[in-house]
N, C-alpha and C positions, 0 to 999 in steps of 0.2 A: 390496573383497570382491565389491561388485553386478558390477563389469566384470568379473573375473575370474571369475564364475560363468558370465554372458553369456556371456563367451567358450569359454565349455565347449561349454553347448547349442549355438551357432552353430554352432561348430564339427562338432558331433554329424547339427546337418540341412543343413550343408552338402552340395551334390553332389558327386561324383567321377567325372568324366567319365572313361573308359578307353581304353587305346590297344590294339587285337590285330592280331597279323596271321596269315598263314598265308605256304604258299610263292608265292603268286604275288600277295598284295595285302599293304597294310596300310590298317588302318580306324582314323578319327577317331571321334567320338561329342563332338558340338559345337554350339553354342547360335548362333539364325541368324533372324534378323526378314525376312517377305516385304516388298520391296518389287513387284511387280506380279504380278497373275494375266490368266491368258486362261483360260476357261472354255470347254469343247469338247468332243467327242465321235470316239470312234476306230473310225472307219469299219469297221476291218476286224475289226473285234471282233460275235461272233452279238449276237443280237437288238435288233437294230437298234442298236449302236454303245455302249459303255461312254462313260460321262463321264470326263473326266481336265481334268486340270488344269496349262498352260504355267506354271512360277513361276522367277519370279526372286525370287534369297535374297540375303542379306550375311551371312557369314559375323561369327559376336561374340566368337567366343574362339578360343584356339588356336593352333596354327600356320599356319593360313588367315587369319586376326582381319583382317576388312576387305575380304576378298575378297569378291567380286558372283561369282554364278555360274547356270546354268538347269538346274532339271532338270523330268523331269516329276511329277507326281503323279497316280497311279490311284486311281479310285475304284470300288467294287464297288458303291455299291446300299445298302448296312449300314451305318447308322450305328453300329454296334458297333464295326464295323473301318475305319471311313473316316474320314481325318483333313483333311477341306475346310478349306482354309485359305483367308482374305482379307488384302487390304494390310495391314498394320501387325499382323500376328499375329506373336508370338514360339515360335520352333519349335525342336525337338532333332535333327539330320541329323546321318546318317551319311557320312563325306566317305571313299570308297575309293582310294587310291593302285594304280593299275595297275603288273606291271611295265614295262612301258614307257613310263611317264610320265604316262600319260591319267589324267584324274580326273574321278570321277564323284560329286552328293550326292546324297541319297534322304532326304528326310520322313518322319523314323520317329516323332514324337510333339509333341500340344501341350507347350510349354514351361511348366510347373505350378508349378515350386518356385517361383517368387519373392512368390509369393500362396501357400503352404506355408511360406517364413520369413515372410512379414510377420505370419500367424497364430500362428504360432509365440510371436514376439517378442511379440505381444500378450497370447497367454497367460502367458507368463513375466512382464510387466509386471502385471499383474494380480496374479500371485501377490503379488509385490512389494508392491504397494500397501499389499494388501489384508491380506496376511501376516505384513508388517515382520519381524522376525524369524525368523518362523516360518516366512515366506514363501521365507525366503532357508534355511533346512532344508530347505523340499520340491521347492525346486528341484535341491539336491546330492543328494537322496535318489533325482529324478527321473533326473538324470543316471548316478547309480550304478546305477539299474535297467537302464538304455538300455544302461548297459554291461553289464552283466552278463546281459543276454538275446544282445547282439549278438556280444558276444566270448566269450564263456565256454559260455553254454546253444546258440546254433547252433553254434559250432565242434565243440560236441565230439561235439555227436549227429551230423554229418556226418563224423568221424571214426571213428562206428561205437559211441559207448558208449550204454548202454542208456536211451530216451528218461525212461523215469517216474521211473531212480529221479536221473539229471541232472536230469531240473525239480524235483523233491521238494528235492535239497540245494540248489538256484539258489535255489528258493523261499525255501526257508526261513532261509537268506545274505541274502536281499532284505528278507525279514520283520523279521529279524533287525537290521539295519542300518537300516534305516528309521526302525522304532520307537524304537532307540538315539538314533539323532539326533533325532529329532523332540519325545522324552519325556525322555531324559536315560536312563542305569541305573538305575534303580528298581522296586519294586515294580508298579506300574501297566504299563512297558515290558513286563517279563517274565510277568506274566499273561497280556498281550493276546499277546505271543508263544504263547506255550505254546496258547491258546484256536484263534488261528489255523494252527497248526500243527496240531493235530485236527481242525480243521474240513475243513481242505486235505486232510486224509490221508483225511479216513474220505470227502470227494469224491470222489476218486483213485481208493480202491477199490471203493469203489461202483459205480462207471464200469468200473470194468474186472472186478468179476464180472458185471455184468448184461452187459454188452457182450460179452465171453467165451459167456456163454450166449445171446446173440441172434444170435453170428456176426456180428458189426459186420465191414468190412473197414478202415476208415479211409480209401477210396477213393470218400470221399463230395463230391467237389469237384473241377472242374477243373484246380484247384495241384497236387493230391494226386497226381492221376493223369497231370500233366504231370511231376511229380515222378520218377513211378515209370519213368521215360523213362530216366532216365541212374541206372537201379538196378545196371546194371553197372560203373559206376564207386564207388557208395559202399553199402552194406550198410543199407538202411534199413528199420524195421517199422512198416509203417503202423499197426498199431493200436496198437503203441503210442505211435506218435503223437498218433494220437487223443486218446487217454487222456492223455498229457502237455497235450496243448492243454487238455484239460479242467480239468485242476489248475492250469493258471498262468490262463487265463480265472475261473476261481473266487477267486482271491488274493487281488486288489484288494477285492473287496466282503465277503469274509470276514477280512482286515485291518482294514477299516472298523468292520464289527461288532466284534472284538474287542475294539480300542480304542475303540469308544466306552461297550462296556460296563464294561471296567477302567476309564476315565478317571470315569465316573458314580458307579461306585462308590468312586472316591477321594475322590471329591467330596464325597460322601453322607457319608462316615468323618468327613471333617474337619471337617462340621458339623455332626455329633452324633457325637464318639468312644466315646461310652457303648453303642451299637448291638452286640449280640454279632455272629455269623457267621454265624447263619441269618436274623436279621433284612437283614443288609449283601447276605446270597446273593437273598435274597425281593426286597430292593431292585435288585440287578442284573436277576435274572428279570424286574419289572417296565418296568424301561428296554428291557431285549430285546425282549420282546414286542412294544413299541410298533415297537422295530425292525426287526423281524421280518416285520412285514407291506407294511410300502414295499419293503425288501428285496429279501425274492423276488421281488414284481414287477419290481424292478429287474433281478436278473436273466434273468426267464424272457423281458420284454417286451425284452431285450438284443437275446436270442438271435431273437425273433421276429422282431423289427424288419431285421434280416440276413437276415430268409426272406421278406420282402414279395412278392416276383417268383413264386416259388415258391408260394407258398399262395394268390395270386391265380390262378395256373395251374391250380391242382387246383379254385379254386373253379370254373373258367372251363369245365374240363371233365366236374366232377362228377363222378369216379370214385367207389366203394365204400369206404366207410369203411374193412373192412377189408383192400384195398389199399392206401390211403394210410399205417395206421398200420403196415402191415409193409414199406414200405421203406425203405431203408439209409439214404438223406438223412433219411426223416424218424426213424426210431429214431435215428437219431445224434442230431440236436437234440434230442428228447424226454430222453435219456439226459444229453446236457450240460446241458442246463437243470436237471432236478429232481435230477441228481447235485449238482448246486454248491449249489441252493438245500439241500438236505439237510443237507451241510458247511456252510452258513451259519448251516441252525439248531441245529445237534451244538453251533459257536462259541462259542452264548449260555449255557448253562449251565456249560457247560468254564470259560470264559472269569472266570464270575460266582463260581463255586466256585472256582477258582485265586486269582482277587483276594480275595476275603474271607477265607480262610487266610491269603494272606501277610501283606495290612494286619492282622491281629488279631497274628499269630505276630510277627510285626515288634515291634507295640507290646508285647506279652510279655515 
């Protein structure tokens, strides 16, 4: 059962190197370790000469696999965009077939994944350990997720249906399925459903009247607005984009809270079944609370923690307050943040009043 889970995930972060061509080339995308550099400068480049770089590569996979070949590598200046490579670096080139035979590589990226599965695998070994059974549920529940955001939730908003209310049924599929396997069908599962399910809804729209009425665009991000590049080929709304990313970003931690409030109060039942329904609802409310307050921090300092570059900018330049609080990046943040914490806190009473109905109504 361990290996055949393994082999899911592995398989999930495996890479898939691509082959495209056009009329006059066709391109590899291939894994390639330097063997030699020459470090240099091109003359005929303004201000006094660009850095570049002579490298010799070997080819690791493919239909090349084993080939040595030179190409050069430019450097601009930017460590944003400059991919300096030394001996023994592992690299992603793109190898071009001319029509006429010639071939040329180009150094398009440090080679990442293989220290992305080994953490991988570690995380998953963890779970295991530490999980044993339960461990080996939230690894299929992980996988189910993976699928269901990568096949089902992008395919089909890039086919044109409509972004919030696709994440809302993914969601709630995800919720749904999760808590199934995790808890078994029971009362406690289906609380914490139903808890998170209102939490997630009432974030959603929360996010998208307030954001309706501030004029968000969802063109708050380089992706976004790289995005809207190839808006001719697929029909897409950024805001409600937006707003979809705000409900599946909110899931995870208003999942968490549900369940831990259904789970507390199953608990609390079993060890005093005498307790009526307002005392078992009071005894949830109390568990909430507590979790209530790590929570939101969790996710408001989420969302911060993603804006570090950004809010050291503004400290750096000390704009007006109210310029910084009326643009689009930051109303967007400000809006996904205390939209989801809101949904987090709607979860705790939904959550606590769902479970103590059923467990009483049960034993009835």
């Amino acid at each position: 059962m361990r290996k055949y889970i393994l082999l899911i995930i592995l398989a999930l972060f495996a890479s898939v190197f691509n082959v495209y061509a056009d009329e006059e080339s066709i391109m590899y995308t291939e894994k390639a370790v330097i063997l030699e550099v020459e470090n240099s400068k091109d003359v005929n480049f303004e201000n006094n000469g660009q850095d570049i770089q002579y490298v010799k590569l070997k080819i690791m996979s493919g239909k090349y696999k084993n080939k040595v070949m030179d190409t050069i590598n430019n450097l601009s200046g930017n460590p944003a965009y400059d991919i300096k490579v030394k001996e023994n670096d592992k690299v992603v080139v793109v190898i071009e077939e001319e029509s006429d035979g010639y071939i040329n590589a180009y150094i398009s990226e440090y080679l990442r994944q293989d220290y992305i599965l080994y953490l991988s695998i570690m995380f998953i070994l963890f779970i295991l350990v530490v999980g044993k059974q339960k461990g080996i549920k939230s690894v299929i529940t992980l996988t189910i997720t993976l699928f269901a955001v990568l096949k089902i939730l992008l395919p089909l908003i890039l086919k044109g249906f409509n972004p919030i209310l696709t994440t809302i049924c993914v969601s709630i599929g995800i919720t749904g399925i999760t808590l199934f396997i995790i808890s078994g069908i029971n009362t406690k599962s289906i609380s914490a459903i139903i808890g998170t399910t209102g939490g997630v809804l009432t974030s959603g729209l929360l996010a998208y009247y307030v954001g309706s009425k501030i004029k968000l665009t969802g063109l708050n991000s380089e992706e976004a607005i790289m995005l809207s590049t190839i808006g001719d080929s697929i029909n897409l709304d950024f805001k409600s984009l937006l707003f979809a990313g705000i409900i599946m970003g909110a899931l995870g931690a208003v999942m968490d809270v549900g369940m831990s409030i259904a789970s507390s109060i199953e608990e609390i039942h079993k060890a005093n079944p005498s307790l009526s329904k307002k005392e078992l609802f009071a005894s949830g409310m109390n568990v909430g609370r507590d979790i209530m307050g790590t929570m939101t921090n969790t996710l408001i300092l989420a969302y911060t923690g993603s804006s570090i570059p950004l809010l050291l900018l503004f400290m750096y330049h000390e704009p007006s307050i109210v310029k910084i609080l009326n643009l689009d990046i930051i109303a967007t943040e400000v809006v996904r943040s205390l939209s989801g914490s809101i949904g987090l806190i709607i979860a705790i009473p939904l959550t606590a009043l769902v479970s103590s109905m059923l467990i009483k109504n049960k034993k009835e």
